[in-house]
PLY file of the C-alpha trace (Angstrom):
ply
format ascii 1.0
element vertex 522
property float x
property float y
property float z
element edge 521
property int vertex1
property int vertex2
end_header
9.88 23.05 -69.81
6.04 22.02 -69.47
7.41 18.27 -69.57
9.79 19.15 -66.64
7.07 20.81 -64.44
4.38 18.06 -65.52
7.12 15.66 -64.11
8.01 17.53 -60.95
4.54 17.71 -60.36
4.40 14.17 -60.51
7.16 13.46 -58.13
5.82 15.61 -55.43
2.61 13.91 -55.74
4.31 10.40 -55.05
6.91 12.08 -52.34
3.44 13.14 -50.86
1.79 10.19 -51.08
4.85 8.23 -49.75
5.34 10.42 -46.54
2.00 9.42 -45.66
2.92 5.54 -44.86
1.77 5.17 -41.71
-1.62 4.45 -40.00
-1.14 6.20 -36.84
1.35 8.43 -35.57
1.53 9.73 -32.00
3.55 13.06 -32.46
6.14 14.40 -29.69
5.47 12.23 -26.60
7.63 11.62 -23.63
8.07 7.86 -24.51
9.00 5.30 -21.51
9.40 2.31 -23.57
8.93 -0.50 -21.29
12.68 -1.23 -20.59
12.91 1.09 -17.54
15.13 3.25 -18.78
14.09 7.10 -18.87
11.69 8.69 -20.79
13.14 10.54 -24.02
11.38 12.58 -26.54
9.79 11.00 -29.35
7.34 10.30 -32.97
5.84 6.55 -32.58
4.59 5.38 -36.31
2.38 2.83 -35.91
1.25 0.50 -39.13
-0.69 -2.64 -39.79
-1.02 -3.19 -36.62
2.54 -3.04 -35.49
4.81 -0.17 -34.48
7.00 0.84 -37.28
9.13 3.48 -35.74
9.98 5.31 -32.79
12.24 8.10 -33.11
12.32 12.12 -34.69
9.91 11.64 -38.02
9.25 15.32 -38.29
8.21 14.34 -42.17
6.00 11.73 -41.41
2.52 12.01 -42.15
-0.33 9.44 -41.23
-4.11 9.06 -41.99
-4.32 10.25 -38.07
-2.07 12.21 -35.96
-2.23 12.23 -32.19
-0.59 15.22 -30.49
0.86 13.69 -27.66
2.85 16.88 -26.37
3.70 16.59 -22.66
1.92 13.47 -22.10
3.61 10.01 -21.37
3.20 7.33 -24.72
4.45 3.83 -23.58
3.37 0.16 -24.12
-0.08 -1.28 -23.24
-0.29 -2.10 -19.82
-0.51 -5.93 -19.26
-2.68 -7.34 -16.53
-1.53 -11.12 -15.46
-4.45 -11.66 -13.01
-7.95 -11.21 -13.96
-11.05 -13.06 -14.03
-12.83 -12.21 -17.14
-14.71 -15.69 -17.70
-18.35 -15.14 -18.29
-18.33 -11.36 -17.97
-16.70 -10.68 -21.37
-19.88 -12.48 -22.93
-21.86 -9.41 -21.11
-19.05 -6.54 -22.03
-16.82 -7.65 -24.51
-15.21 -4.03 -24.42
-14.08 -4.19 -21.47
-14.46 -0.50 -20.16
-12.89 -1.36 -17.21
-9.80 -2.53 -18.31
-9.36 -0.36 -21.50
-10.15 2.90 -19.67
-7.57 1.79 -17.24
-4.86 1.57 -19.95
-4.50 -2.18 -19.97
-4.52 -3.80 -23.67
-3.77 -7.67 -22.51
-5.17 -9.45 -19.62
-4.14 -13.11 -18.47
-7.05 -15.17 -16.82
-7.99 -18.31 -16.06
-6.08 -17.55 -12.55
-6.49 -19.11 -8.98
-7.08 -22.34 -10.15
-10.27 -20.85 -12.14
-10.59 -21.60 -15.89
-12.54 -23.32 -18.92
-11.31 -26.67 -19.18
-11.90 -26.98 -22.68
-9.20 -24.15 -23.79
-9.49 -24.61 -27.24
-13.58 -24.18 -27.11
-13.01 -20.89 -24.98
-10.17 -19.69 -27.37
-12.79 -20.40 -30.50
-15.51 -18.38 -28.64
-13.48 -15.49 -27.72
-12.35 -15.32 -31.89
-15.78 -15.05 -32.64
-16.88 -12.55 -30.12
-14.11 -10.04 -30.45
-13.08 -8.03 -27.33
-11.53 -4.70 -26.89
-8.35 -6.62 -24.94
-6.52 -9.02 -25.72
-6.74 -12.27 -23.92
-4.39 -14.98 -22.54
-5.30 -17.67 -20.09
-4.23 -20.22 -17.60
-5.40 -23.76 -17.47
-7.14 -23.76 -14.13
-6.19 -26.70 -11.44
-9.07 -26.28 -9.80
-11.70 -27.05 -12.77
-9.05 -29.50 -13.80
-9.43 -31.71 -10.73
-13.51 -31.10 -10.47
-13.92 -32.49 -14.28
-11.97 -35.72 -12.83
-12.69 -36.02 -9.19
-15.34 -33.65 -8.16
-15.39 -31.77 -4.93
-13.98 -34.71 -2.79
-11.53 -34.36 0.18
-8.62 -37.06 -0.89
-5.92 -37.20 -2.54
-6.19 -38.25 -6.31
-5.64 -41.60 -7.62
-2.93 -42.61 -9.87
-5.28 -42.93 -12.45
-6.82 -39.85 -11.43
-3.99 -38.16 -11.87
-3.00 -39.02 -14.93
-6.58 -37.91 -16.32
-5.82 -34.06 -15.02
-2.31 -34.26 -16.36
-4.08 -34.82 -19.65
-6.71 -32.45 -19.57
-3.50 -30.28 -18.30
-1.21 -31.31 -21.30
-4.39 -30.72 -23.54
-4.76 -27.25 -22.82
-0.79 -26.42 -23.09
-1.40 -27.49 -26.55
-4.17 -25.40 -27.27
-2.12 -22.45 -26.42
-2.36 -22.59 -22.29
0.58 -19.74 -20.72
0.34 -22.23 -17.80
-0.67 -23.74 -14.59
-2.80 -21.90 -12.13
-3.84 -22.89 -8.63
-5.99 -21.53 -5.81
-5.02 -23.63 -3.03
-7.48 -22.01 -0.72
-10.46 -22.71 -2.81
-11.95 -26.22 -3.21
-11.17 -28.97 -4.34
-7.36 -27.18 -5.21
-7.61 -27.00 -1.20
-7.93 -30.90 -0.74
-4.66 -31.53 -3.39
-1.33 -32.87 -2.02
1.82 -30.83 -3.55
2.70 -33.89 -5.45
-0.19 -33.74 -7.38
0.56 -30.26 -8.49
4.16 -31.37 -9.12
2.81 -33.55 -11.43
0.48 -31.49 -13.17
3.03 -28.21 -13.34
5.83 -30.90 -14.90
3.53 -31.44 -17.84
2.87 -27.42 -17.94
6.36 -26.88 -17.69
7.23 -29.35 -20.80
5.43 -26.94 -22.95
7.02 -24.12 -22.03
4.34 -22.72 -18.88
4.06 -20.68 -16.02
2.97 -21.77 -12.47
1.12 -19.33 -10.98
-0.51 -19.71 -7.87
-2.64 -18.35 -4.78
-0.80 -19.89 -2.23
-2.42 -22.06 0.58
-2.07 -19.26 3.26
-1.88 -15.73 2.79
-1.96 -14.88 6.59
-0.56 -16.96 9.70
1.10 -19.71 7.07
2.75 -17.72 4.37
6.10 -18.56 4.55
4.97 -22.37 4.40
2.47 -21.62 1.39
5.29 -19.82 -0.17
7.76 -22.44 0.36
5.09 -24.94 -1.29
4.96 -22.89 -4.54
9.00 -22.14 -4.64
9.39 -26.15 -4.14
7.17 -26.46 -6.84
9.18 -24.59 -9.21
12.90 -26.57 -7.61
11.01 -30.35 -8.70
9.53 -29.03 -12.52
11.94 -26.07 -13.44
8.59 -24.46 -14.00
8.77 -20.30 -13.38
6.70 -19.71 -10.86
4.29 -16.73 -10.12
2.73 -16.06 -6.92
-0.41 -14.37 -6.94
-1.61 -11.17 -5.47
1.36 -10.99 -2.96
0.14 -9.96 0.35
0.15 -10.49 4.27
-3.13 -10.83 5.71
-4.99 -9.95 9.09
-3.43 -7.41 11.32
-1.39 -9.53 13.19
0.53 -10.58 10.18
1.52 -6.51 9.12
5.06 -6.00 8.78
5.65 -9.68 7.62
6.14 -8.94 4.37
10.08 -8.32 5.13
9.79 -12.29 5.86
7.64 -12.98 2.68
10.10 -10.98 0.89
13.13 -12.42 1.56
11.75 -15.54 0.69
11.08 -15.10 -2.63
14.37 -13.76 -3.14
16.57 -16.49 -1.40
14.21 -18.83 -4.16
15.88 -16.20 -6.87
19.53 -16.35 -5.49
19.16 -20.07 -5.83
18.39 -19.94 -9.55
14.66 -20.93 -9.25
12.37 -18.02 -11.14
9.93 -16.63 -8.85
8.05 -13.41 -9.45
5.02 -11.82 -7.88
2.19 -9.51 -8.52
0.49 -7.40 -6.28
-2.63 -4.99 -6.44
-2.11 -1.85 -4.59
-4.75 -2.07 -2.28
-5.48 -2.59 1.25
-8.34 -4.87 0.89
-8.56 -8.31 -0.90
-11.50 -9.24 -2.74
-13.33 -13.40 -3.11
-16.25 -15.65 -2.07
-17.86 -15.25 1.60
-17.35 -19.28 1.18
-13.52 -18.65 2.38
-14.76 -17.50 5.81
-15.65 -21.16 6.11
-13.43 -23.98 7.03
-12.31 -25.72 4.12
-12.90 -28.78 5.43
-16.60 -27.92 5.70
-16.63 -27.26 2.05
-16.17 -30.82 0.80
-18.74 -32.22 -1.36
-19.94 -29.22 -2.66
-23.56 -26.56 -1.29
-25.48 -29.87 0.08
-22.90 -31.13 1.90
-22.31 -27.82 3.26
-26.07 -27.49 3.60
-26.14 -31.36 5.79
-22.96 -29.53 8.02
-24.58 -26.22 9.34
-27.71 -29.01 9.64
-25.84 -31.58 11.78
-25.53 -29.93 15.56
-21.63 -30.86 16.16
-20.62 -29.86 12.76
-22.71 -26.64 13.04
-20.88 -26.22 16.35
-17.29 -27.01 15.15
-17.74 -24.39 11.88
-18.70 -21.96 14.18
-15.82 -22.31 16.87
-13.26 -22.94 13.90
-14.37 -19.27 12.37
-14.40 -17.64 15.44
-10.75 -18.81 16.62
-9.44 -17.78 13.09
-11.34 -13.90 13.80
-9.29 -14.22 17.23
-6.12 -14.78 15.59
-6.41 -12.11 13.48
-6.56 -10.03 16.37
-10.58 -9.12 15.87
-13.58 -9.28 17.30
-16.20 -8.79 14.80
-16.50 -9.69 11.14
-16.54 -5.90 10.40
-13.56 -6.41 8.12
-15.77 -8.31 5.71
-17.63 -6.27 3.31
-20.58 -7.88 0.61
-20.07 -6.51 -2.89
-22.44 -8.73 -4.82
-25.38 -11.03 -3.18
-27.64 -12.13 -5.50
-30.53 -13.33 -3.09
-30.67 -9.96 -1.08
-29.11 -7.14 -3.47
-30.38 -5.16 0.28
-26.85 -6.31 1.47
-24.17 -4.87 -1.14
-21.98 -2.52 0.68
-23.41 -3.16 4.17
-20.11 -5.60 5.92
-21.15 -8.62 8.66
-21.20 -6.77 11.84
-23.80 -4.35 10.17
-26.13 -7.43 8.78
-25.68 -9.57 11.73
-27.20 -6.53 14.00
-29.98 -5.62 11.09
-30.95 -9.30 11.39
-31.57 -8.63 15.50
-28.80 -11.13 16.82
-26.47 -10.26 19.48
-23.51 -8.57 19.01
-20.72 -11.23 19.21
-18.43 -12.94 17.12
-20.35 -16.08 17.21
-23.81 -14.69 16.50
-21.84 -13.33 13.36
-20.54 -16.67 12.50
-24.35 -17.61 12.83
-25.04 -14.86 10.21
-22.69 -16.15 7.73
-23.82 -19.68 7.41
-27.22 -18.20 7.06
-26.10 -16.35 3.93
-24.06 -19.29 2.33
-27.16 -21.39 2.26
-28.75 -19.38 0.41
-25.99 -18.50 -1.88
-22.27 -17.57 -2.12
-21.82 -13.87 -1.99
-19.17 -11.72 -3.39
-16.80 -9.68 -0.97
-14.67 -7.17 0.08
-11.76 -8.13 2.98
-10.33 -5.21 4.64
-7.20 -6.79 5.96
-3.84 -5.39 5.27
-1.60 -2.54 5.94
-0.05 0.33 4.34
3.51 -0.27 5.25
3.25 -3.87 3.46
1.67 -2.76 0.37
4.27 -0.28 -0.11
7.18 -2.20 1.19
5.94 -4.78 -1.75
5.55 -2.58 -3.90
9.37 -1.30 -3.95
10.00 -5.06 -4.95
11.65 -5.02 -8.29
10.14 -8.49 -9.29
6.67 -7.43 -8.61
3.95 -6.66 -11.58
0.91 -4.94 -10.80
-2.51 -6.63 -11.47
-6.43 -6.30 -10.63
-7.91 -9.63 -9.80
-10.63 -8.66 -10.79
-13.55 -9.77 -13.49
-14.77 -7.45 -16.34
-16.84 -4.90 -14.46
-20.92 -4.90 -15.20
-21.62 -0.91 -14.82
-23.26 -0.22 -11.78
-23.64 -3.74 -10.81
-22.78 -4.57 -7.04
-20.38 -2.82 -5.23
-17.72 -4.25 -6.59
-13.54 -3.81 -5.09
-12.51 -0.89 -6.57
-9.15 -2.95 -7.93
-11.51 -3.52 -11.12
-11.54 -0.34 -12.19
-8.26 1.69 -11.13
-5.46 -0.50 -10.59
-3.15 1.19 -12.67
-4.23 4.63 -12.69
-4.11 3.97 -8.67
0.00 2.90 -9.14
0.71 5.38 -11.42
-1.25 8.79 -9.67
-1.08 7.59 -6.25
2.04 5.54 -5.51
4.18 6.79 -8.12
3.26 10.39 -8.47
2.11 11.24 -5.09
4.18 9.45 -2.75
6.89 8.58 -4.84
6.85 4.97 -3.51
9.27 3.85 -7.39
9.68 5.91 -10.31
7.27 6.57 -13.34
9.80 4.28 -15.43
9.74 1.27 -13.40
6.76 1.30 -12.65
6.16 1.10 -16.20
8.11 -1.67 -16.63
6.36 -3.88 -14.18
3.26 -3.09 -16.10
4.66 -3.82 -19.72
8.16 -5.31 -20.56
8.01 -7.53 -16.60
4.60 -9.32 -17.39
5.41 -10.04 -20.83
8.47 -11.71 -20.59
7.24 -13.87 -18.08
3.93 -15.01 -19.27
5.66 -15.08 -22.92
3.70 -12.75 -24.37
5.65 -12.17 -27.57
5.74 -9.22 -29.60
4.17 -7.23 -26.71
5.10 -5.04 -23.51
7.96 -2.90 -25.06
7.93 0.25 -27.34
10.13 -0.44 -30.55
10.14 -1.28 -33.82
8.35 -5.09 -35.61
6.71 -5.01 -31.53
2.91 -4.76 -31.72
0.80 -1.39 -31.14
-0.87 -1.63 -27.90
0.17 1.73 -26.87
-1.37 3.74 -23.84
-0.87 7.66 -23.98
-1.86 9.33 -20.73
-0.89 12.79 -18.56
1.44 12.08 -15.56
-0.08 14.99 -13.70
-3.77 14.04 -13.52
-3.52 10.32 -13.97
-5.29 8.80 -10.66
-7.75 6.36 -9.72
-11.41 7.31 -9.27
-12.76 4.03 -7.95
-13.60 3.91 -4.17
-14.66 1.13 -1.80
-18.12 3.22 -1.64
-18.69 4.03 -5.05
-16.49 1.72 -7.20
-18.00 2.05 -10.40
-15.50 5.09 -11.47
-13.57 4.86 -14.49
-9.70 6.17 -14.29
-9.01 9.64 -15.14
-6.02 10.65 -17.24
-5.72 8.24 -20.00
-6.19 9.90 -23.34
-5.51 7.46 -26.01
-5.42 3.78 -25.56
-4.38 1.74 -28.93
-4.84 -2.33 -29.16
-3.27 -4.01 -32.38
-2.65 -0.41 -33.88
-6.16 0.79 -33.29
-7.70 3.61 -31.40
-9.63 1.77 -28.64
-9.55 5.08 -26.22
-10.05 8.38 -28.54
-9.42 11.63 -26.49
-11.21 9.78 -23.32
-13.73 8.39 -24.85
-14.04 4.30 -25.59
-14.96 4.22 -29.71
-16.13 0.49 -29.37
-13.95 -1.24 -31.53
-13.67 -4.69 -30.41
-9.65 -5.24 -31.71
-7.99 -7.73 -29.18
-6.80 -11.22 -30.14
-6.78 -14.08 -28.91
-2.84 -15.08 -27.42
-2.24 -18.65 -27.75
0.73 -19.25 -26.14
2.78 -21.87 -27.80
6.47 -23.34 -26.86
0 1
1 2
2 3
3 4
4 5
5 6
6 7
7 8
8 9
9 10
10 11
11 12
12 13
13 14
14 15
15 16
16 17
17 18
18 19
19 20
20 21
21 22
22 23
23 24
24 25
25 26
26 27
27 28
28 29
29 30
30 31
31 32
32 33
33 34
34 35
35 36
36 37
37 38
38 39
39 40
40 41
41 42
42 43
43 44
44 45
45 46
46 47
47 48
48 49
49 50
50 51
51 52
52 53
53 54
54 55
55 56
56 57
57 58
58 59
59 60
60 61
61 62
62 63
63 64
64 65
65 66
66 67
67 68
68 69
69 70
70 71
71 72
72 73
73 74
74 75
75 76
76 77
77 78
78 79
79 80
80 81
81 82
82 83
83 84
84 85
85 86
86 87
87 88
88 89
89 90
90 91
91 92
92 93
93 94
94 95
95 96
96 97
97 98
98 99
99 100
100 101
101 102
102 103
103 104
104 105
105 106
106 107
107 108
108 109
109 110
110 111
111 112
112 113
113 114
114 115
115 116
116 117
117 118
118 119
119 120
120 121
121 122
122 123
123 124
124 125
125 126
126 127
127 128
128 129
129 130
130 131
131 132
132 133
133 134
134 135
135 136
136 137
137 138
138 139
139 140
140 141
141 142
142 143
143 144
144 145
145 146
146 147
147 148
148 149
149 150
150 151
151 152
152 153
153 154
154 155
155 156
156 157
157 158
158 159
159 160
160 161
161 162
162 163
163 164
164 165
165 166
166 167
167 168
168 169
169 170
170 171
171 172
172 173
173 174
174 175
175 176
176 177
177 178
178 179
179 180
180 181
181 182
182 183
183 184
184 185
185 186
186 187
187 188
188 189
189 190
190 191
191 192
192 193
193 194
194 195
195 196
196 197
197 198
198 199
199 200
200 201
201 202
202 203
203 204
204 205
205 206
206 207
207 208
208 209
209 210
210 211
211 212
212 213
213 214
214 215
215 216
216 217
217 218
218 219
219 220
220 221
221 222
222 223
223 224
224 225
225 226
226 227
227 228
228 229
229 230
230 231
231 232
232 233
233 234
234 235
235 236
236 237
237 238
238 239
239 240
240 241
241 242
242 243
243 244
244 245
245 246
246 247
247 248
248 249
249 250
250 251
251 252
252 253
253 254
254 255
255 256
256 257
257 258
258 259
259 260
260 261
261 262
262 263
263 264
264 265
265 266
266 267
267 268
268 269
269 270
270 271
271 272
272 273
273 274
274 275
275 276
276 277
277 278
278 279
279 280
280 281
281 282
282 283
283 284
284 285
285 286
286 287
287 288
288 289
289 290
290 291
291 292
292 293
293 294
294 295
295 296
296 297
297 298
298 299
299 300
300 301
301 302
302 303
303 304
304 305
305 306
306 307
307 308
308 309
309 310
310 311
311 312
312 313
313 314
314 315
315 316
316 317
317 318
318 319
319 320
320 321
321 322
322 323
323 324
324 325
325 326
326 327
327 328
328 329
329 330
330 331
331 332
332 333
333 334
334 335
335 336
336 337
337 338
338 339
339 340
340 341
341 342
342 343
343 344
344 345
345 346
346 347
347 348
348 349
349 350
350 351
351 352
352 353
353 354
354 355
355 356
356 357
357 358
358 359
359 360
360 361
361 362
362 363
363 364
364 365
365 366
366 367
367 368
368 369
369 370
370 371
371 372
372 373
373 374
374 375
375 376
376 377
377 378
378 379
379 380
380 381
381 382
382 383
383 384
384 385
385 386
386 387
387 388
388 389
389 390
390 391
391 392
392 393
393 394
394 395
395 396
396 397
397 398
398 399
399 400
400 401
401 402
402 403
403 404
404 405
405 406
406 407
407 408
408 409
409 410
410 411
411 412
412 413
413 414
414 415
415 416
416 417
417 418
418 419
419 420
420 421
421 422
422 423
423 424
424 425
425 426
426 427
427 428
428 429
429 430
430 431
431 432
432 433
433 434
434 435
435 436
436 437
437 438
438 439
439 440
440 441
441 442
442 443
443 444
444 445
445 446
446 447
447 448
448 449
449 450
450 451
451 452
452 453
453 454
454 455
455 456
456 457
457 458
458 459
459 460
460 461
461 462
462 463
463 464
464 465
465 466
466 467
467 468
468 469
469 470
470 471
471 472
472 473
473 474
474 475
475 476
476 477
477 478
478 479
479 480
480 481
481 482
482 483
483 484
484 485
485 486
486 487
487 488
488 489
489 490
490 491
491 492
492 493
493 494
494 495
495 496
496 497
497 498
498 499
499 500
500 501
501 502
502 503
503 504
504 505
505 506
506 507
507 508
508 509
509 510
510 511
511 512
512 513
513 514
514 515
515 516
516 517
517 518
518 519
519 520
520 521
């Protein structure tokens, strides 16, 4: 008999010991899993870094237990436009992001990357972030390794140098092609030199994403530019922060639309993101005519010197305020200027009259050149409407993403896109005005993003799939970022998990530094 109890003893010890296989386990959750399909109630087990079940474990016992009662568990959201280069030397935690549920960004976007992929890949392995990071090979930096800030088309030999540097950085794990065609020197490229470059992306399996040529008065032409891109390679295409721009462009977005989806009816892949805001965010620099821009800040510095090129930027920057049916710069909004900090938050109307110049368009145009030579300055662009960022928004082939950089705390006054794009979709579109429903919105945020950036093992909810899990409360989820006082984390989000860790602990960021590096191989 004392053999028997020593032995039962013994068995409930190991039963014990062998209920308690998992890691983490997030306990009776409403689960949206990333496929769009409705929510169900659910245990997610997570171990070694991977989720090992989702279903009823009402056994299961882990080293930590999350009580996710009520509250929403589904996959990390993925974010395929950001610009974290540089900034995630500063804050390699990314508060930002992680507070904002996402677990994976994708940068190296508008045309905007390291060259030197495998370098930046090592780098990032060594420093360790809180997300996990995917990038783009950027056109852009491609073309000014080879050719500089020139206003020409490439040589043949020239080209074949940025198809190399291209077809270099596929191999080192590249998810693609990106292009800002409205920055220079991507501005100055023909489309057949893209065509070339996005064929070599596409051999290794890429994406082409791009921010188009025109985003205003040409975007069914810069849209038709990127689709034809994607006919001549077979590359998918992405088109970036979807959007019609200036007020007399609202309500095109039924036109921009249906473009994208004749593309799709005709077999060629075409997807969009979008970030659900009113206001775009780049460099004052854009305000300029490109073709001022050539050569780089002393060219642009001989231009505003030389009286008929002064004269032409001026009149070329007034007519484009004119045709966007405005008559100041008020639209335009400084969020970062390093030689006169003064400025953040103040827009170009307001610093052309604090400088004592006339109010007119021109004297504003005045203003700006003023500020460019002494340095490019970050900026806000109010310029859209409601109706079109909702009417995009209901498009089923549109992901949601920030465009923005890894946020420096109380630095600037920064678009508030950095800090709440999700939260923003989820309280404000989804819960408030019911714009799509909590599961598809999901999906554009998880399973959509990941299956076209090839992000595998990521963006759904099931078994063998990695743990980036977000847990967060449907009823109080909302942005808290402003165009006044951006630097607001999101509200809502209770646990955020990266590679099966706790990166978000009851609110509260615990530092770990988890996310890997995705190389993104064919």
């Amino acid at each position: 008999m004392k053999h028997f109890c020593l032995t039962l003893a013994a068995l409930l010890v190991h039963l014990t010991l062998f209920a308690q296989q998992y890691d983490l386990l997030i306990r009776g959750g409403k689960v949206v899993d990333g496929t769009g399909n409705a929510w169900f109630n659910a245990d997610v087990a997570i171990k070694d870094g991977k989720v090992a079940k989702v279903g009823s474990l009402p056994s299961a016992t882990a080293k930590r237990i999350v009580d996710a009662k009520g509250l929403i568990v589904c996959p990390g959201f993925i974010d395929v436009h950001t610009h974290i280069e540089e900034d995630e030397f500063r804050v390699p935690t990314a508060d930002n992001f992680i507070y904002d549920g996402v677990t994976t960004v994708v940068t190296g976007n508008c045309g905007l990357s390291n060259v030197d992929l495998g370098r930046y890949f090592g780098q990032l392995d060594s420093l360790k972030t809180s997300v996990n990071v995917a990038s783009m090979i950027g056109h852009n930096d491609v073309r000014q390794a080879v050719m500089g800030t020139v206003n020409r088309p490439a040589t043949p030999d020239e080209q074949k140098k940025m198809e190399a540097l291209v077809e270099k950085a596929m191999k080192n794990g590249a998810a693609g092609l990106a292009t800002g065609l409205i920055y220079i020197p991507g501005t100055f490229s023909t489309t057949d030199e893209i065509v070339g470059l996005a064929r070599v992306a596409a051999r290794y399996g890429g994406v082409y994403a791009s921010h188009i040529r025109s985003e205003g008065d040409d975007v069914l032409k810069a849209i038709e530019e990127a689709v034809l891109i994607g006919r001549e390679t077979g590359i998918p295409v992405q088109i970036s922060h979807f959007k019609v721009s200036g007020q007399n462009n609202w309500g095109r977005s039924k036109e921009t639309l249906a473009a994208v989806e004749s593309a799709r009816r005709e077999g060629i892949d075409v997807t969009i993101d979008q970030y659900p805001y009113t206001a775009s965010s780049t460099g004052l620099t854009t305000l300029l005519p490109s073709w001022s821009l050539a050569g780089g800040q002393d060219s642009i510095k001989a231009r505003v010197a030389n009286p008929t090129t002064h004269e032409r930027m001026v009149k070329d920057m007034v007519a484009t305020l004119k045709r966007r049916q405005q008559k100041h710069f008020t639209y335009a909004v400084v969020a970062s200027y390093d030689p006169d900090p003064s400025l953040n938050g103040k827009n170009l109307e307001e610093i052309n009259l604090l400088k004592g110049r006339k109010h007119k368009a021109e004297a504003e145009a005045e203003t700006i050149l003023e500020l460019v030579l002494k340095g490019n300055a970050s900026m806000v662009f109010h310029g859209m409407g409601d109706w079109d960022v909702e009417n995009i928004m209901r498009y089923p082939q549109n992901m949601f993403a920030s465009d923005a950089s890894i946020r420096v705390y109380n630095f600037g006054v920064p678009h508030p896109r950095g800090y709440g794009t999700n939260a923003r979709v989820l309280g404000y579109y989804v819960r408030q005005k019911k714009i799509i429903p909590l599961e598809e919105a999901i999906r554009r945020m998880t399973s959509l993003p990941a299956q076209k950036f090839r992000l595998q093992g990521r963006g759904l909810l099931q078994s063998n799939m990695q743990a980036d899990v977000v847990v967060f409360d449907e009823n109080t989820i909302i942005d808290a970022s402003t165009y006044d006082r951006p630097h607001q984390y999101s509200k809502g989000i209770k646990y955020v998990v990266v590679n099966g860790q706790l990166v978000v602990d009851e609110e509260k960021h615990t530092g770990l530094r988890v996310g890997k590096v995705l190389r993104i191989f064919n």
